[in-house]
N, C-alpha and C positions, 0 to 999 in steps of 0.2 A: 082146951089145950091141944089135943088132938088134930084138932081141926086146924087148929096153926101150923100142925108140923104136917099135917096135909098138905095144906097150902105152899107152906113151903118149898114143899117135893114137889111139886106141880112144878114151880115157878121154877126152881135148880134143873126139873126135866127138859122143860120149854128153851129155857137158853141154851140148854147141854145141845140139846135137839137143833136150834138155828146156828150154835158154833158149828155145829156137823154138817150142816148146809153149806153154811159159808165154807168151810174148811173144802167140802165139795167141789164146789165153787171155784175156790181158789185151782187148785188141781185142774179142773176142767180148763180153766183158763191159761193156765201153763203147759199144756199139753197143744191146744191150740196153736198158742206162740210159738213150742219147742214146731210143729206141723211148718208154718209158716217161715219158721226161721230153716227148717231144712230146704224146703220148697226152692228157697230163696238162693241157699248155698248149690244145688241142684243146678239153677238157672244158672248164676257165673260160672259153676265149673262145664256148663256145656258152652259158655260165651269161647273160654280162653282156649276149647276147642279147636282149631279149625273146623267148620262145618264143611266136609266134604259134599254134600249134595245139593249145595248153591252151586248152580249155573248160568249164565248170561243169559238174558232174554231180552225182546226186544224193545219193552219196556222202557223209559231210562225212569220211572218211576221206582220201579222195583229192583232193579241195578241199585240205586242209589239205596234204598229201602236196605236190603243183602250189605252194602259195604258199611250202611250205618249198624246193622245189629252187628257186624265183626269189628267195629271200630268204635262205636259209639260210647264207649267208658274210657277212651283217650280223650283228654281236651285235646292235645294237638294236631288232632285228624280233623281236617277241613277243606268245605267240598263249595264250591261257587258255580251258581245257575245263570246260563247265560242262551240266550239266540245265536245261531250261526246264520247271518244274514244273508249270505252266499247263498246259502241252499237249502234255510229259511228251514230250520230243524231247531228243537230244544237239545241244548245239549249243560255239561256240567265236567267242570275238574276239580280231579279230589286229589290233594297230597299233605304234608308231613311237617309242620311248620318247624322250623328247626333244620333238615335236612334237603330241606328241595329251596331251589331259588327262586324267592319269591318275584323277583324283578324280573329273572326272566318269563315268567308266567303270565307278569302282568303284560309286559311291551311284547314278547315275541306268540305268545297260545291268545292270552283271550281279548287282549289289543289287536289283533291280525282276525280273529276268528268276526267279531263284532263289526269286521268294515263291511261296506257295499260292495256289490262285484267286481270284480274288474272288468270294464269294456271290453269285450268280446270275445273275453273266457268265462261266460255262464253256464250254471251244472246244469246239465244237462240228465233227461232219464238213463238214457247210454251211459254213461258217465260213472264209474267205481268208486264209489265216498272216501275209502282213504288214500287212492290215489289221486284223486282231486283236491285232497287238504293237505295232504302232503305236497304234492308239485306246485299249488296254486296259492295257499295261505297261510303255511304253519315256516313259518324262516326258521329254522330252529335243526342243528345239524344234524341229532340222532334221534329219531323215530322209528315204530318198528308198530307191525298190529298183535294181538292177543286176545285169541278164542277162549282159554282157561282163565277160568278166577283165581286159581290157586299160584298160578306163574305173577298174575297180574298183580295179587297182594306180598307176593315177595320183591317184585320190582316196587311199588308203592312203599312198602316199609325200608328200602334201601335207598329213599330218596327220591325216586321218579315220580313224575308227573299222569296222572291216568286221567284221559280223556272221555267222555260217555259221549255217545250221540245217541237222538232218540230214532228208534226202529231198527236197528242195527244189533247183531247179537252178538258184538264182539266190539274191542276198546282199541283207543290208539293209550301206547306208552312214551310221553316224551322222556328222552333224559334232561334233568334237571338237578341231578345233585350239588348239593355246595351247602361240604359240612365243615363245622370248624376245625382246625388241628394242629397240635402243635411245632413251632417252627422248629425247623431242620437244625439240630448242634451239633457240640462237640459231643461223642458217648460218655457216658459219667464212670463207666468201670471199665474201660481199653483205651486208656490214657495213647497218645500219639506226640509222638518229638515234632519227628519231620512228615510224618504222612499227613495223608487227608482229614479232615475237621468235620466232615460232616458224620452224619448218624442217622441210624430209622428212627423214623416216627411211628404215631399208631395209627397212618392211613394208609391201607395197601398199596393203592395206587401211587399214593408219593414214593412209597418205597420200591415197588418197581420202576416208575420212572426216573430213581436215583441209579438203579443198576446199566438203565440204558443209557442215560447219558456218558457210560463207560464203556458200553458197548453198543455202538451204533451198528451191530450186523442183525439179519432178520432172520438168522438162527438161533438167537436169544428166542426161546419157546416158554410162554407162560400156560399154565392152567389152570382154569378156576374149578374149584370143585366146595362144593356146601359142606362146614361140617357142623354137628348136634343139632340133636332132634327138634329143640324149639326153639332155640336161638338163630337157626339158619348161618351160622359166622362164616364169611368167606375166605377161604384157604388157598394161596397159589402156589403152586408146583413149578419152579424155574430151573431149566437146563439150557445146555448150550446143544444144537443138533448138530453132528456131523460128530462130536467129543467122546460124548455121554454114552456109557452103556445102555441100550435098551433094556437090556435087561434089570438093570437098577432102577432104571424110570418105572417098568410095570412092577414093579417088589414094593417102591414108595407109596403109586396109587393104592394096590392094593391091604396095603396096610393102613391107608387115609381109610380106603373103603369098609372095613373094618371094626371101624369106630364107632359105636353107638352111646355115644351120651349128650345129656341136655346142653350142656353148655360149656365148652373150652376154656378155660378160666384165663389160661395165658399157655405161650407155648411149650412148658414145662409138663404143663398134661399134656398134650399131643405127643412130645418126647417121649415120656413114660409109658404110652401106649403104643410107641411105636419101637423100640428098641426091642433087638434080641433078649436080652438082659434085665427085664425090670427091676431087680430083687439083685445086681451086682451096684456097689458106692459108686463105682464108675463110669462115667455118660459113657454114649456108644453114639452120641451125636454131637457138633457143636454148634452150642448157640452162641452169636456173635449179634450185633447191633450195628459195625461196620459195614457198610456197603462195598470197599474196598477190597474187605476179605472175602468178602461172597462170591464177589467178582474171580478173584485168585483160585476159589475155589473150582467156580462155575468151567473155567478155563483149564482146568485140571482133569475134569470129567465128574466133578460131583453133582448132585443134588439140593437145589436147595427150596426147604418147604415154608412161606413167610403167611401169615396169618394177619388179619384185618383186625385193631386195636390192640397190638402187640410191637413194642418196637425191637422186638428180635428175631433171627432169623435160624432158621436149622439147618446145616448142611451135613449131606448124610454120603456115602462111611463116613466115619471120624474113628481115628487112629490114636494113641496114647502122643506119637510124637505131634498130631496138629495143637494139643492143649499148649505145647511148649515156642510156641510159632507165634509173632507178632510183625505188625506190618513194618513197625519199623528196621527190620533183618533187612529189608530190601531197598532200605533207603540209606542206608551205610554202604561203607567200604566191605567186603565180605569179609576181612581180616578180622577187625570189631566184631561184626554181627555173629561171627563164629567164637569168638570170647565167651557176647556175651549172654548167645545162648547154649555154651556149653556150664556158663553158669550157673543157669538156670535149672538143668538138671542135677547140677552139684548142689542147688540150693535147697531142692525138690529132698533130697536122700537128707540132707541134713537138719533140715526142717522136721522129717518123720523121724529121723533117727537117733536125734542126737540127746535130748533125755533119755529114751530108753538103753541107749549105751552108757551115760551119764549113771545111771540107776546101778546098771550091772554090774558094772567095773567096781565102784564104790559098794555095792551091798555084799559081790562074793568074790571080785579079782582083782584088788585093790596095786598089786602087786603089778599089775599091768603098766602102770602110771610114773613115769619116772619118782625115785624117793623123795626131793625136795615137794616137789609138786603133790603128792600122796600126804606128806604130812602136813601141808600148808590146809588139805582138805580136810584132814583128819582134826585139825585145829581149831577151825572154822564150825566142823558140827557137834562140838564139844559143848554139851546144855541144851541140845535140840531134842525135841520129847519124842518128835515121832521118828519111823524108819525114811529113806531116802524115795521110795517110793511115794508115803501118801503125801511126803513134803512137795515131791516134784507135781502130784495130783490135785494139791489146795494151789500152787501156784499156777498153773496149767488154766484151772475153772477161773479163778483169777483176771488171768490175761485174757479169755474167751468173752468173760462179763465188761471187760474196759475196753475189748476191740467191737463187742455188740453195741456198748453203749455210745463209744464214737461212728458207730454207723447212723442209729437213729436219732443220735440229735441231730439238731440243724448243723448246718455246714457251718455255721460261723463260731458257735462254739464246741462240734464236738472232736475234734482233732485235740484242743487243747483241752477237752478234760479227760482224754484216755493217755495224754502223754503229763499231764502232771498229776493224774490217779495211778498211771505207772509209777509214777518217779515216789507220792506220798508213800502209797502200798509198799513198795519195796524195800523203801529206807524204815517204813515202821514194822515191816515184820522183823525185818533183820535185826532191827534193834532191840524186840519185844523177844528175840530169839525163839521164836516161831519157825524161822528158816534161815539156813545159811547163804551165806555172801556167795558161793560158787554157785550154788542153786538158781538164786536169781539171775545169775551172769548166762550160766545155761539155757533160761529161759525165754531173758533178754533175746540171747543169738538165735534161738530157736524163732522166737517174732517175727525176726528182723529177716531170716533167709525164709519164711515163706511168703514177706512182703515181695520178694524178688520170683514169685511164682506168676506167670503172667495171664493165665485163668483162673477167674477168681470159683469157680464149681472146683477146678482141682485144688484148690486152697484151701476150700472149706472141707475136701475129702480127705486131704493131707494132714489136716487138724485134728479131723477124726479119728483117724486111724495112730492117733501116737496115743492112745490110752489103751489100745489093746498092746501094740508094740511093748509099751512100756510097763503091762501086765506083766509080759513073758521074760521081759530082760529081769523083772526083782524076783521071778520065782524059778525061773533057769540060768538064768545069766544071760555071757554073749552066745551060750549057745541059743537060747532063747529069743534073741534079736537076731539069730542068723537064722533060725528057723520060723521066725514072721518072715523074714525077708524071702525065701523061699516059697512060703504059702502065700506072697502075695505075684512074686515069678508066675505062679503054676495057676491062679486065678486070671492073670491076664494073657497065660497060654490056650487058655479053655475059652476064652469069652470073642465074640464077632462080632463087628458092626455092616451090616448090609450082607455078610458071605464074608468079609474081608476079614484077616485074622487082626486082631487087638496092637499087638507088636508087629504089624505091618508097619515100615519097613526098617527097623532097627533088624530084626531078623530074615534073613534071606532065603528062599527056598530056591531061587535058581538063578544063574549068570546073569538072564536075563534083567533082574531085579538090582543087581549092584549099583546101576545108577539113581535109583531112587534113595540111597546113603548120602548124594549130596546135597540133600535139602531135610537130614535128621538131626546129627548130632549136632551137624555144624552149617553153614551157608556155602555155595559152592561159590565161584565168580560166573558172572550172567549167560557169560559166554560158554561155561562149560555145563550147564541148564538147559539142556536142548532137548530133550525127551521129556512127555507126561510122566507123572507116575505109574508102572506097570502093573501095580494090585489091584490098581481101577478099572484097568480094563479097556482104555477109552480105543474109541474106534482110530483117531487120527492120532498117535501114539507122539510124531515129531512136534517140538514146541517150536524151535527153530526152523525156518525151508534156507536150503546151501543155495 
């Protein structure tokens, strides 16, 4: 019996013994894997690198070899080996399928490179290789040479074309981009009567070429400049020379320069990174999508900074009065256009203000209100459970949720479900007595005057700002709405855009500046427009020559 339960214990030790092997085993084995699997992780994150100490040599093996280890986890990098029969060298082009044109590569680069000599322009050893394929075999308008790898993989990834020849320690770069892009429209949020139809797109170049077509002089100054660190995105700096402040020009670069992050997401981050004011509601630049206003601007002596796959534009100062400016002021009679953009700032103050006065009057100075009127309100909130405040706060989030949701539907039905989710909500709070009939009509009005706001960033800041307003008017009254209005006076006295005070030029600091009133409150008539604006600075101050 013994001997059984010997045996037994042997046999329980023996497998205890190989589970603990295996068990070993196992471990060992995953430790490997986790070795290999970093190894592994190692290796791509030194791929997405750039490798700074690849250089041209004169190789084109090992050229090609270098732009395959930097490229070689793209499928769309693609490189073709060909003879140059001319001068009887191996050579190979690499580009970008998608961004470079492939047709011209094929008829004008290695259709050209692939013929026989021409009769009695043979290369010769005298002879300098890329002036010789340049002048003699490449038809192809902009060519250029490139000794660095790192220039030549930013031009390659922006569409160009890179040439190798063998023994040679330097590339030719053709241009060849042709990327797709969207066609030139109407803007979707700066509706236009009688102006211009068209709008940026998201390719640089179209959108500067929209600006010169309005401005055929060769003071129109662009600049290109790189912004974020891996994304490379190209950024253009447009002024007008002979207008512009120097000084503004070098303020904007050096704020471009500034910049260190990966990747610009849209001009909005560039914005925010570039304003006096990050941490104030209100731009201190304006973006616009019009090419027309750019133009207005440009000619004025502004700045304007446009970005490659963005179709908006920045023009820098920007004033509290250019948010209230639209192209169509100048396409009217100035009688009209000073209506009705005097209405505009009447629309502005009553849009922010008019719940919160709503609030006040009804919560502590009721007495304010003519008496019919007073007790028509009084009548009306008769059975309402909450104060006038958080009533005016449930309708307020309300309207915020029925104008968000007719944003992001589609166009074809979301108009109509934020004006009959208007019209349902309304009629069934009121009648579920939830809120009263003046409440919503205030509401209503309130909507409707800051549809008539013709920036839509100051709309959405005017939106915001009527729940604090409307804080102060239910716990002070109107003195409480007269002292938001104040503290928001004394925020746009403190805050600059470029050096330029915020209330430039509704406020005047000197004679000099009086004529820039008639392009604020109201429209002047064309003829009495003959001076730039003075806060700008501009070097050529007359708009009109006598």
């Amino acid at each position: 019996m013994n001997n059984d339960n010997n045996n037994d214990n042997l046999s329980a030790g023996k497998n205890l013994a190989a589970q603990v092997k295996s068990l070993k085993s196992l471990i060992h084995h995953a430790r490997v894997i986790e070795d290999e699997v970093e190894v592994v992780a190692r290796s791509l994150q030194e791929k997405y690198v750039f490798p700074e100490a690849y250089q041209l040599e004169t190789s084109l093996k090992k050229n090609l070899k270098t732009m395959k280890d930097i490229l070689s986890d793209s499928y769309d990098f693609h490189f073709r080996e060909f003879l140059i029969v001319a001068v009887n060298r191996q050579a190979a082009v690499v580009f970008i399928e998608g961004m470079s044109n492939q047709e011209l590569i094929n008829m004008q680069i290695i259709d050209k490179l692939m013929l026989p000599p021409i009769p009695g322009r043979e290369f010769s050893p005298q002879d300098e290789m890329f002036s010789y394929i340049k002048d003699t075999m490449l038809s192809v308008a902009s060519i250029s040479k490139v000794d660095v790898l790192s220039e030549a993989v930013k031009r390659l990834l922006a569409g160009d074309t890179l040439l190798f020849v063998d023994s040679i320690a330097w590339l030719i770069v053709v241009e060849s981009r042709k990327m797709e892009a969207r066609a030139i429209s109407e803007p979707a949020t700066e509706i236009n009567i009688r102006g211009a139809r068209d709008g940026f797109v998201e390719s640089l170049q179209t959108n500067i070429t929209l600006l010169r077509r309005r401005i055929k002089n060769p003071n129109l100054i662009t600049k290109k400049v790189t912004l974020g660190v891996r994304s490379e995105t190209d950024i253009a700096i447009v002024y007008f020379r002979g207008i512009v402040d120097g000084k503004l020009v070098h303020a904007v670069e050096q704020r471009l320069e500034k910049i260190k992050i990966d990747l610009p997401n849209g001009v909005g981050v560039i914005q925010g990174m570039m304003e006096d004011h990050p941490y104030s509601p209100f731009p201190t630049m304006l973006a616009t999508e019009r090419p027309d206003k750019v133009v207005a601007g440009l000619m004025e002596g502004k700045v304007a900074v446009m970005m490659d796959g963005a179709p908006f534009s920045l023009l820098a100062p920007a004033t509290l009065s250019d948010f209230f400016q639209t192209s169509d002021d100048y396409n009217e009679k100035w009688v009209v256009s000073s209506l009705i953009r005097f209405a505009r700032y009447i629309s502005a103050l009553l849009a922010l203000a008019t719940p919160a006065v709503f609030v006040a009057i009804t919560t502590f100075t009721p007495g304010m209100l003519p008496m019919p009127l007073a007790i028509n309100i009084a009548n009306a909130r008769l059975g309402i459970p909450f104060p006038a405040f958080l009533e005016a706060l449930v309708m307020i989030i309300l309207l915020e949720i029925l104008q968000e949701a007719g944003i992001r539907l589609p166009k074809t039905i979301g108009p109509a479900v934020s004006i009959v989710g208007g019209l349902v909500v309304g009629e069934a709070t009121v009648r579920a007595g939830l809120v009263s009939a003046p409440m919503v009509i205030v509401i209503a009005f309130t909507a409707i005057a800051s549809f008539n706001i013709a920036n839509y960033r100051l709309n959405l800041i005017v939106r915001l700002l009527r729940v604090p307003l409307m804080l102060m008017g239910a716990t002070l009254g109107m003195f409480g709405v007269m002292l938001g209005y104040l503290l928001l006076v004394a925020h746009f006295s403190m805050i600059e855009s470029f050096g330029v005070p915020y209330l430039e030029p509704m406020i005047q600091k000197s004679a000099r500046q009086l004529s820039d009133v008639k392009d604020t409150f109201v429209v002047a008539p064309p003829s009495a427009m003959d001076e730039r604006p003075a806060y700008l600075k501009p070097e050529d101050s007359q708009r009109q020559k006598e």
